[in-house]
VEXPA-882016 format. One record per residue: residue in three letters; chain; x, y, z of N, C-alpha, C, O, CB in turn. Coordinates in steps of 0.02 Angstrom, whole numbers. Atoms other than C-alpha are relative to their C-alpha. Glycine has a CB too. Example, Ala and Ser with C-alpha at 12.3 -4.5 7.8 and 13.67 -1.06 7.14 Angstrom:
! residues 2
R   res   chain     n_c1     n_c2     n_c3    ca_c1    ca_c2    ca_c3     c_c1     c_c2     c_c3     o_c1     o_c2     o_c3    cb_c1    cb_c2    cb_c3
R   ALA       A       45      -59        0      615     -225      390       45       60        0       97       59       33      -50        1       62
R   SER       A      -42      -59       -3      684      -53      357      -39       55       37      -14      110       45       20       23      -71
//
This chain:
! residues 37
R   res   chain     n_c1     n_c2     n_c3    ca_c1    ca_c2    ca_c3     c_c1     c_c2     c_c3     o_c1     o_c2     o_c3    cb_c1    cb_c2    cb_c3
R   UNK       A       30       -7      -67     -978     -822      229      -50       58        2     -108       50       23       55       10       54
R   UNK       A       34      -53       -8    -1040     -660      219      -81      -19      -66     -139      -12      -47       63       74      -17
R   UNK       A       53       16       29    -1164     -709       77      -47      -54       27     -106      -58        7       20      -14      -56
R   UNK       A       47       51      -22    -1237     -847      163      -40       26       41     -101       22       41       24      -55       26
R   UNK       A       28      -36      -33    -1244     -737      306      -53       54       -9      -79       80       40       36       13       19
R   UNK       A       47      -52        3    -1358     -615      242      -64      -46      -41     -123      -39      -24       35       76      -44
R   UNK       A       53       44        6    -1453     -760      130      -56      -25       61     -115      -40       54       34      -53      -21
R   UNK       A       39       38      -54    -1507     -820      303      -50       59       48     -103       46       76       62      -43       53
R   UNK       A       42      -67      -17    -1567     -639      367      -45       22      -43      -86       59      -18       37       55        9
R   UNK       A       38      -29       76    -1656     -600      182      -63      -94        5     -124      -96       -6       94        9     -108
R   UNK       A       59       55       -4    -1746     -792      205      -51       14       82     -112       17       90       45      -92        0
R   UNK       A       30       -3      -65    -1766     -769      405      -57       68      -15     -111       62       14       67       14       66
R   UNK       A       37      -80        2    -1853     -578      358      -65      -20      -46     -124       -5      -36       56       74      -45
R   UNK       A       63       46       48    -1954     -677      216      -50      -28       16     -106      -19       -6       16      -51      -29
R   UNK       A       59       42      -42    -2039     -798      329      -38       45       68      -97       44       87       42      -77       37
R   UNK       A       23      -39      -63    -2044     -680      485      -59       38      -10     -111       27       21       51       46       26
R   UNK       A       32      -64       35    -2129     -520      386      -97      -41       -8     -149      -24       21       56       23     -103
R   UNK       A       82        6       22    -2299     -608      320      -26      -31       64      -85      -26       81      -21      -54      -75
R   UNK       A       27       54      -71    -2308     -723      488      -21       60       52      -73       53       85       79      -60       44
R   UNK       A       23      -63      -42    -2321     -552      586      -62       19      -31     -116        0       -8       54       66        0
R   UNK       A       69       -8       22    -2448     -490      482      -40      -36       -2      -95       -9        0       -8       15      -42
R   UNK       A       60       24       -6    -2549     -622      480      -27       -4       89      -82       -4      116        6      -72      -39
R   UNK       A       -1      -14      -70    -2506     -614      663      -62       42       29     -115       22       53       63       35       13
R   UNK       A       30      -32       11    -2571     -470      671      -76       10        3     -109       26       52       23        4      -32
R   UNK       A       58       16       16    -2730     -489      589      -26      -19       22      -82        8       30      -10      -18      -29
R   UNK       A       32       70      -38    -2775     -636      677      -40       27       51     -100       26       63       56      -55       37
R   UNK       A       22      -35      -74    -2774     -545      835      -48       36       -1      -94       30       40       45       43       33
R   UNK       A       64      -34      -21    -2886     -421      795      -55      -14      -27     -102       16       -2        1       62       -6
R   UNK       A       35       36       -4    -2995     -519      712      -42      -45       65     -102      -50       74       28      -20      -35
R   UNK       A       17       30      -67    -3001     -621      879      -37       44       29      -96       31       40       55      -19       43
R   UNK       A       21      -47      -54    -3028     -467      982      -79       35      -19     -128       44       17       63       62        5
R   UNK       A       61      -15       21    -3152     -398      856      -84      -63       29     -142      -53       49       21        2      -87
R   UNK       A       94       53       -5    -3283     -580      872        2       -4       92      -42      -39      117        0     -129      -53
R   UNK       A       11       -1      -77    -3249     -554     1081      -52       53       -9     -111       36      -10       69       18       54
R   UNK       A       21      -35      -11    -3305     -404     1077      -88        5      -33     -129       41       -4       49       36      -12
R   UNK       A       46       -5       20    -3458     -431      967      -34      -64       21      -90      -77        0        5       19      -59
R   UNK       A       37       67      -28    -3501     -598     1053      -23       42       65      -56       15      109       54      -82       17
//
């Protein structure tokens, strides 16, 4: 149990982590071509 349980926090942290950063990015990318439009 406990191994699965933390498998699923170590995959959930896996997918979460780069999706923020690109998150991230995105946004100020966005904000950056507002601002220069």
């Amino acid at each position: 149990m406990d191994v699965n349980t933390w498998g699923f926090v170590a995959s959930l942290l896996f997918v979460l982590v780069p999706l923020v950063v690109l998150l991230v990015l995105y946004i100020q990318t966005a904000s950056r071509n507002q601002q220069s439009e």
